[in-house]
DSSP file (Angstrom, degrees, kcal/mol; ACC not computed):
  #  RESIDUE AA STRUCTURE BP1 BP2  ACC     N-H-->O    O-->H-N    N-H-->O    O-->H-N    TCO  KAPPA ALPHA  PHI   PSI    X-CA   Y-CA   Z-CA
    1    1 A X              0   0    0      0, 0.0     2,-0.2     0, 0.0     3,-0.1   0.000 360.0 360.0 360.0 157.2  -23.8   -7.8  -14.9
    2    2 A X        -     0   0    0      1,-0.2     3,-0.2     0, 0.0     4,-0.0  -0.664 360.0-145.0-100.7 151.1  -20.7   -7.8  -17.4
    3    3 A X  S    S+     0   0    0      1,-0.2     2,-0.4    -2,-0.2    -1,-0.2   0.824 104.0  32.1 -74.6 -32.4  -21.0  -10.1  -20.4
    4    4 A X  S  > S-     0   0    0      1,-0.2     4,-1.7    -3,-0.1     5,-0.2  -0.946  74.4-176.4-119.0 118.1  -17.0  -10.6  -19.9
    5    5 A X  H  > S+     0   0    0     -2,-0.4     4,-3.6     1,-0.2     5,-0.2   0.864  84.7  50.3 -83.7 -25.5  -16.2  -10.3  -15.9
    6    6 A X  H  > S+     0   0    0      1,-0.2     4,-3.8     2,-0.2    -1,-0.2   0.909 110.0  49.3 -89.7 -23.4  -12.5  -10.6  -16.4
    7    7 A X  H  > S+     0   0    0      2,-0.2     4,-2.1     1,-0.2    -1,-0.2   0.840 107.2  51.6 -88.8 -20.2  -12.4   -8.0  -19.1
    8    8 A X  H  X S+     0   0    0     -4,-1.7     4,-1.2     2,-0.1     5,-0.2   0.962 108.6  57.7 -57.9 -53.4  -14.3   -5.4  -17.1
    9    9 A X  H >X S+     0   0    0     -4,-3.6     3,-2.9    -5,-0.2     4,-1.2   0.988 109.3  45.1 -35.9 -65.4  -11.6   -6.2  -14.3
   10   10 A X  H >X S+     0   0    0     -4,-3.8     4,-1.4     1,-0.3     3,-0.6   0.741  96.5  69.7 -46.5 -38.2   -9.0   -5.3  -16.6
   11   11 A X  H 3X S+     0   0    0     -4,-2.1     4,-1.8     1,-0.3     7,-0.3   0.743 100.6  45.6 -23.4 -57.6  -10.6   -2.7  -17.5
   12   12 A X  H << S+     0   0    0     -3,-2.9    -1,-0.3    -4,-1.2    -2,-0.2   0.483 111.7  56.0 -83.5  -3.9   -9.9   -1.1  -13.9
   13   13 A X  H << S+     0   0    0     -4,-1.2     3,-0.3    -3,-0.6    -2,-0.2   0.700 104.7  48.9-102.2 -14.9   -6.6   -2.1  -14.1
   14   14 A X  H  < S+     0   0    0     -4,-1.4     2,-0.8    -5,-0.3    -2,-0.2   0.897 123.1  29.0 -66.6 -58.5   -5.9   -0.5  -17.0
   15   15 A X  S >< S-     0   0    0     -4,-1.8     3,-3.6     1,-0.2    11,-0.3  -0.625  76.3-165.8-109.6  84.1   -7.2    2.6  -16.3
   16   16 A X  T 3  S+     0   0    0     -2,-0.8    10,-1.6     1,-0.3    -1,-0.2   0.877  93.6  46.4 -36.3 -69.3   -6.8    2.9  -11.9
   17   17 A X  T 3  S+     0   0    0      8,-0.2    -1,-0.3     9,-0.1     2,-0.2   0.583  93.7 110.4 -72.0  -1.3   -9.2    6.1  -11.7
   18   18 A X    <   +     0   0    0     -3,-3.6     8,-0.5    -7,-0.3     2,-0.4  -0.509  45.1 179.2 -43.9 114.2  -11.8    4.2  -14.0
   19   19 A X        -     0   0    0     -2,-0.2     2,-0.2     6,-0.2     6,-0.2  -0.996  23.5-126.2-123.0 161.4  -15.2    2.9  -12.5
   20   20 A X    >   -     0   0    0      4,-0.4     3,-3.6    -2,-0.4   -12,-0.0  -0.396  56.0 -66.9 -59.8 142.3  -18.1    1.1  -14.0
   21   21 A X  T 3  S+     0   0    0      1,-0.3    -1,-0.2    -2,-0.2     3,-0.1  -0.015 125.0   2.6 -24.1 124.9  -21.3    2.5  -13.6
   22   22 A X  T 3  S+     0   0    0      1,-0.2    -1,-0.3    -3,-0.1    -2,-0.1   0.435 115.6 117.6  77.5   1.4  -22.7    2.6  -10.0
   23   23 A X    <   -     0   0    0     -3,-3.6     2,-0.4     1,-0.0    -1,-0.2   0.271  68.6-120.1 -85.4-148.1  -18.9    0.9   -9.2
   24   24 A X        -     0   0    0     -6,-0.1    -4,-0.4    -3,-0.1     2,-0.2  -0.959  37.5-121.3-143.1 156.8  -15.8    2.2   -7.1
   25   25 A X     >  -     0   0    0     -2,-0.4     4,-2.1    -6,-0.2     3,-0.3  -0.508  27.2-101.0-102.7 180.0  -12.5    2.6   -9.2
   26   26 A X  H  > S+     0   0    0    -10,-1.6     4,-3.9    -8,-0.5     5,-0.3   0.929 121.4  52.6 -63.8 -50.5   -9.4    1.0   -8.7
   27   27 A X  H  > S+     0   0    0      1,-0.2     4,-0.9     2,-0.2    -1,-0.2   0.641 116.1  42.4 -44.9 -27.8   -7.8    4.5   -6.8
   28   28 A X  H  > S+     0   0    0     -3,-0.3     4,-1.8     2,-0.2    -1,-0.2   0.860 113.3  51.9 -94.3 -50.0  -10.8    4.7   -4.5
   29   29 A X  H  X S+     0   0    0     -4,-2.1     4,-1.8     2,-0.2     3,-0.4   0.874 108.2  46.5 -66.2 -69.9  -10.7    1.4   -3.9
   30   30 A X  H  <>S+     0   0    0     -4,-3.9     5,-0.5     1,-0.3     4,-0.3   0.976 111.6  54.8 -76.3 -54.8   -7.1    1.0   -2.9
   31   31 A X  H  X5S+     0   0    0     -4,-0.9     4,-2.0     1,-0.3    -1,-0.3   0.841 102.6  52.0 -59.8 -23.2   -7.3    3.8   -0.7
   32   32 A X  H  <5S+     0   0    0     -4,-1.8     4,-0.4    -3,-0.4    -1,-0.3   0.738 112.0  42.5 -74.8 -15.4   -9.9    2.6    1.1
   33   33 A X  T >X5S+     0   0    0     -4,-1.8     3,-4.0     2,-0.1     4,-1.0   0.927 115.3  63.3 -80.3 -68.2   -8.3   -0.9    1.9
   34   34 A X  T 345S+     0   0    0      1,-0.3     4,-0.4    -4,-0.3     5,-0.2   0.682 106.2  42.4  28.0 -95.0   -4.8    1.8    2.5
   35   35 A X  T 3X<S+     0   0    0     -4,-2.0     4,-1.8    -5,-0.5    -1,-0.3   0.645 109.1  52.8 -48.5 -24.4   -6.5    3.5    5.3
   36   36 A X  H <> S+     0   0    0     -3,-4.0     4,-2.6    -4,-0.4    -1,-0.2   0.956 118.4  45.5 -76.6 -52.9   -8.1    0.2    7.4
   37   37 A X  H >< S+     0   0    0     -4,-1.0     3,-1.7     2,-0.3     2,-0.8   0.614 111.0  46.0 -64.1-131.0   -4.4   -1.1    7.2
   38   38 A X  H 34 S+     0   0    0     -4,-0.4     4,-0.2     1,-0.4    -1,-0.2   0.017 116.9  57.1  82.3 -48.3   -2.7    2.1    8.3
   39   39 A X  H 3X S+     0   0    0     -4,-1.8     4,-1.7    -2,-0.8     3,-0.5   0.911 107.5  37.0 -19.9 -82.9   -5.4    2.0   10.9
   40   40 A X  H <X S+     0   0    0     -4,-2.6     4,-2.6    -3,-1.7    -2,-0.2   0.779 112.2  58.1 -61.7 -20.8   -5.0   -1.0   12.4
   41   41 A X  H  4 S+     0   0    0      1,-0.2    -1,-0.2     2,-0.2    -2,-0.2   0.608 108.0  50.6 -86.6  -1.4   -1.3   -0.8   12.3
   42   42 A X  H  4 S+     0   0    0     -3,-0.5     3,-0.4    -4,-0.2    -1,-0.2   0.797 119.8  41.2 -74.4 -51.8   -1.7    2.8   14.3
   43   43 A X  H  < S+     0   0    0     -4,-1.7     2,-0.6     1,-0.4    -2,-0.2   0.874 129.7  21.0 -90.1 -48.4   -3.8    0.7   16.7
   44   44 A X  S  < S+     0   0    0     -4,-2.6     3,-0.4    -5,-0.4    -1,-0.4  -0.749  74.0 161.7-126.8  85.1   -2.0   -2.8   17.2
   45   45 A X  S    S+     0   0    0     -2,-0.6    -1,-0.1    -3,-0.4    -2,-0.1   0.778  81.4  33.9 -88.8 -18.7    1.8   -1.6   16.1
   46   46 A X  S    S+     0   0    0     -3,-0.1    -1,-0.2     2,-0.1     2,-0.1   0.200 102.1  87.9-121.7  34.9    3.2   -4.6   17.7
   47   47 A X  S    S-     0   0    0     -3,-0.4     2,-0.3     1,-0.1    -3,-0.0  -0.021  78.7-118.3-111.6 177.7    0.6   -7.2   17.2
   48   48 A X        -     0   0    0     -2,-0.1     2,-0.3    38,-0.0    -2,-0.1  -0.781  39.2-156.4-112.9 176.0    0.4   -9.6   13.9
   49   49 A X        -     0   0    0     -2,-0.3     2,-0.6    -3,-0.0    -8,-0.0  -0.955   8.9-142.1-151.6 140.6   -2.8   -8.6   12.6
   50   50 A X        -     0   0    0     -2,-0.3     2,-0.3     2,-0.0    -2,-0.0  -0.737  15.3-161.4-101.7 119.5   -5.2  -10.8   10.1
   51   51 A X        -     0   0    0     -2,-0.6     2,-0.5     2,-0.0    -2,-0.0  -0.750   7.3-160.9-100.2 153.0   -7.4   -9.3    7.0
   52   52 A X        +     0   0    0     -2,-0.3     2,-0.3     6,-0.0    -2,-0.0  -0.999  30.7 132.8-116.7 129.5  -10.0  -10.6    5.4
   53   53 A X        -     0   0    0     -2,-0.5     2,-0.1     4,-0.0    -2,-0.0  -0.922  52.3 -83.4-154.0-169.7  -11.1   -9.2    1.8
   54   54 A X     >  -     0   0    0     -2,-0.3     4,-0.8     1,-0.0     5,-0.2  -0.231  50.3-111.5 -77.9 166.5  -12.1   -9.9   -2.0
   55   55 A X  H  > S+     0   0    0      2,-0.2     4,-6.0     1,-0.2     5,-0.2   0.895 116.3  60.0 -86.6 -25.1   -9.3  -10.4   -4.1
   56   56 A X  H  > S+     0   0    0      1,-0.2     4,-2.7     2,-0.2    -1,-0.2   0.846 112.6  43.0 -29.7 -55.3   -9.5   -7.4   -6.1
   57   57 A X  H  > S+     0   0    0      2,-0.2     4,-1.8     1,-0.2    -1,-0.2   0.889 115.9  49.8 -73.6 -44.2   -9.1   -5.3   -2.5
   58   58 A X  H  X S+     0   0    0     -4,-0.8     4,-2.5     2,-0.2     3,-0.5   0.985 112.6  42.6 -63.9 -63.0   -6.4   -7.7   -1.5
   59   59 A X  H >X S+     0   0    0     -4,-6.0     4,-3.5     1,-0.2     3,-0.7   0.997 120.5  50.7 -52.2 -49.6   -4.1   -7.5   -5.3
   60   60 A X  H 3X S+     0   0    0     -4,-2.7     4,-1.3     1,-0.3    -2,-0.2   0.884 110.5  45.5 -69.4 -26.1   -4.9   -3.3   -4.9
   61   61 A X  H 3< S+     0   0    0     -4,-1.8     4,-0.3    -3,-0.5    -1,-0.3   0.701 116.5  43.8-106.0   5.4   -3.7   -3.2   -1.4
   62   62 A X  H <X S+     0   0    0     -4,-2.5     4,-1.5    -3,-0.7     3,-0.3   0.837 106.8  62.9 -74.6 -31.8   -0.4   -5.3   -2.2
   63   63 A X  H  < S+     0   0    0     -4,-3.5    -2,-0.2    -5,-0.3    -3,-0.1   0.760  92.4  59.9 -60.7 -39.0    0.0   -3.4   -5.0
   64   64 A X  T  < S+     0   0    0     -4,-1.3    -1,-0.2    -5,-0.3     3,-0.2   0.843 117.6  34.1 -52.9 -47.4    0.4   -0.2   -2.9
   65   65 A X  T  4 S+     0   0    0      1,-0.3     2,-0.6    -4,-0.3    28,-0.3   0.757 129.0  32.9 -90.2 -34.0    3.4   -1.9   -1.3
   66   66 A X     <  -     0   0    0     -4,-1.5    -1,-0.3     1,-0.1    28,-0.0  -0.950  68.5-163.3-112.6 109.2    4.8   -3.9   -4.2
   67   67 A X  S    S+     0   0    0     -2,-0.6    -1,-0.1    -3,-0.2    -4,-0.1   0.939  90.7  74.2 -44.2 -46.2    4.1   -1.7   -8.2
   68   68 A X  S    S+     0   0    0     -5,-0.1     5,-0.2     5,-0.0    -1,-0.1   0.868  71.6  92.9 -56.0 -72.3    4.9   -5.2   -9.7
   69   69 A X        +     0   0    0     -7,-0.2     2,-0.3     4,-0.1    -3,-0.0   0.133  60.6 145.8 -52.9 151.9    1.4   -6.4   -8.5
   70   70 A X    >>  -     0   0    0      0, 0.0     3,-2.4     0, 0.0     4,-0.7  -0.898  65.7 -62.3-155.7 169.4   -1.0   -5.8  -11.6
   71   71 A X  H 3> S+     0   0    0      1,-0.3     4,-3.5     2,-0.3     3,-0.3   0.643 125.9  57.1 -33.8 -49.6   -3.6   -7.1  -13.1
   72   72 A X  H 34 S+     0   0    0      1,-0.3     4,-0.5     2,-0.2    -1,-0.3   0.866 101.2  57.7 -53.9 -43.5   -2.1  -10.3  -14.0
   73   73 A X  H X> S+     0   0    0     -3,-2.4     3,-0.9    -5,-0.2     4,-0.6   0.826 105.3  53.2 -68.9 -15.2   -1.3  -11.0  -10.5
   74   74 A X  H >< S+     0   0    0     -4,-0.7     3,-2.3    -3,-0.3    -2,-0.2   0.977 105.5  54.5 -80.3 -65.8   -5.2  -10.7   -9.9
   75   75 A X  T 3< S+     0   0    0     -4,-3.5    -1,-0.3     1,-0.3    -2,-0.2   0.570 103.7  55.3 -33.6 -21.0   -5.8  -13.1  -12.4
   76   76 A X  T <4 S+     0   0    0     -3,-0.9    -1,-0.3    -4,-0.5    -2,-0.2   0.855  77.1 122.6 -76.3 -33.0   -3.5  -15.6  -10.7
   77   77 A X    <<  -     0   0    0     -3,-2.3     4,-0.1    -4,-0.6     2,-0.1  -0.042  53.0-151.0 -71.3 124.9   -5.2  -15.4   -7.8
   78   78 A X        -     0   0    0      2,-0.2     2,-0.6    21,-0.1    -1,-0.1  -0.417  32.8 -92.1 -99.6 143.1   -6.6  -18.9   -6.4
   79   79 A X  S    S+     0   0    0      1,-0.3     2,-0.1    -2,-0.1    -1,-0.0  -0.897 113.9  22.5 -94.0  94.9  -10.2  -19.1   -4.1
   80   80 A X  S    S+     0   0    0     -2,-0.6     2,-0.3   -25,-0.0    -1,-0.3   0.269  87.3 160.2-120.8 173.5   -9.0  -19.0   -1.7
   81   81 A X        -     0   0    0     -4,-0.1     2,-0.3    -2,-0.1    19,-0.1  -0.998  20.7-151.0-161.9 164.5   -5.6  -17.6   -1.0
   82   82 A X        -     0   0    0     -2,-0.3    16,-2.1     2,-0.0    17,-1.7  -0.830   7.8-173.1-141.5 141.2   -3.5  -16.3    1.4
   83   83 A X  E     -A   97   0A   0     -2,-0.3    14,-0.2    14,-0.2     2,-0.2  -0.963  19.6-135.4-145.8 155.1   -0.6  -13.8    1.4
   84   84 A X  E     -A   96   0A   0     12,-3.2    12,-1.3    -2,-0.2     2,-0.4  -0.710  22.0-177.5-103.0 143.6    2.1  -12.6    4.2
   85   85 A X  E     -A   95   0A   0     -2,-0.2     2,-0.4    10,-0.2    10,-0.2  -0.911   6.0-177.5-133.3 138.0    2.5   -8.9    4.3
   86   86 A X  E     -A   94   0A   0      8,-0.8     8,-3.5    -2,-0.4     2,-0.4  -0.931  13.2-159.1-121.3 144.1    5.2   -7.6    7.0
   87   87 A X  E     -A   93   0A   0     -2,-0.4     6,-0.2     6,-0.2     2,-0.2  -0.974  13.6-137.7-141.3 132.3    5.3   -3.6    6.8
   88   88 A X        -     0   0    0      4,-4.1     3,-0.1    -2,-0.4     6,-0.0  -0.253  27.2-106.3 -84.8 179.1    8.6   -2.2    8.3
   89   89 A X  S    S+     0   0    0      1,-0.2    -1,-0.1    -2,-0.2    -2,-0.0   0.699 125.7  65.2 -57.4 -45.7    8.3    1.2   10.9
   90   90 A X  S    S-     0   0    0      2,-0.1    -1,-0.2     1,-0.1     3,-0.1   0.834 123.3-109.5 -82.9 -30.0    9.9    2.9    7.5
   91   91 A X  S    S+     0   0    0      1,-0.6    -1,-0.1    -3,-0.1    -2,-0.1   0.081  72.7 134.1 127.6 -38.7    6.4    2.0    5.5
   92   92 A X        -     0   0    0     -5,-0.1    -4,-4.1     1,-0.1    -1,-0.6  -0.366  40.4-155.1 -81.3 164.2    7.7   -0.6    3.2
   93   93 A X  E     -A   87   0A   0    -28,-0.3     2,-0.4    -6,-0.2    -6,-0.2  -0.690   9.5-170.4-126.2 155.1    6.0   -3.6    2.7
   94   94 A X  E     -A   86   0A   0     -8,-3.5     2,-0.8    -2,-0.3    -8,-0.8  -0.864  20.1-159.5-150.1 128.4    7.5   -7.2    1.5
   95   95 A X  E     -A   85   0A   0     -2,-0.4     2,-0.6   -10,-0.2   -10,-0.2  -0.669  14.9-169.8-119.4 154.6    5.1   -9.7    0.7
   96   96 A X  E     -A   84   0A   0    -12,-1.3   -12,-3.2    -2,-0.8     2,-0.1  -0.963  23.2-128.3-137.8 118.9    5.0  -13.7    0.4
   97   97 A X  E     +A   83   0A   0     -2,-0.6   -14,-0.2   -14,-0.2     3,-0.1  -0.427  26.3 176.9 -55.0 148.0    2.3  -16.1   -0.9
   98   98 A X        +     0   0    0    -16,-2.1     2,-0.3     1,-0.2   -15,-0.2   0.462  44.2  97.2-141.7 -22.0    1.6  -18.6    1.5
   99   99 A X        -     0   0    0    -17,-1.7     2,-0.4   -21,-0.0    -1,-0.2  -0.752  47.8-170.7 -86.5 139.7   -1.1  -20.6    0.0
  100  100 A X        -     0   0    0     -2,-0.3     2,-0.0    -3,-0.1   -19,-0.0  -0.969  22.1-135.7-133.9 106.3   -0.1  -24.0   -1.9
  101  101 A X        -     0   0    0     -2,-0.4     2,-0.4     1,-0.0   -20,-0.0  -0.450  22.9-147.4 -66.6 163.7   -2.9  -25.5   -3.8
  102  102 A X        -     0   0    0     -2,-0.0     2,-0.2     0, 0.0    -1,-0.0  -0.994   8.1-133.0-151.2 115.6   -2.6  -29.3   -3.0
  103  103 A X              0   0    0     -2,-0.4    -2,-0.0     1,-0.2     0, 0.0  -0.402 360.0 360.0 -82.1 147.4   -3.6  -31.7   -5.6
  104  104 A X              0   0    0     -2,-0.2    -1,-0.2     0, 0.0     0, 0.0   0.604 360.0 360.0-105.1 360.0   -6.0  -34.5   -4.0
């Protein structure tokens, strides 16, 4: 266990091809969420299709479509939350928060 979780994160955001001991780095990481997506859109091209992940896997595989996400956006990120990504024919991606925390 990390004494500090969020600076171990950064850690892998700092440095992509970094991992922690026994871990998976950021590159590895993002390419395996990559491929599932790239997958399924192969499989069901005119479908919507719903992911489930961590958020770490989720920020790396927006990040892939948007550079702007980074580490900071991981940090924003609320439990739980929910993001649109629509991926054109050409490959590009444009993506939309859609979960609104809702004060009670």
């Amino acid at each position: 266990m990390f004494e500090d979780f969020f600076k171990a994160v950064e850690a892998t955001w700092r440095n992509p091809s970094f991992a922690h001991p026994g871990g998976e780095s950021n590159v590895m990481a993002q390419k395996r969420g990559i491929t599932v997506v790239q997958r399924l859109l192969e499989k069901h091209p005119a479908e919507h299709i719903v992911l489930s992940t961590h958020g770490n896997l989720m920020a790396l595989v927006l990040q892939a479509f948007d550079p702007s996400v980074d580490f900071m956006v991981w940090k924003s990120l609320t439990m739980p939350d929910v993001y649109k990504l629509n991926i054109s024919k050409s490959g590009k991606g444009l993506m939309q928060r859609l979960w609104q925390e809702v004060d009670a």
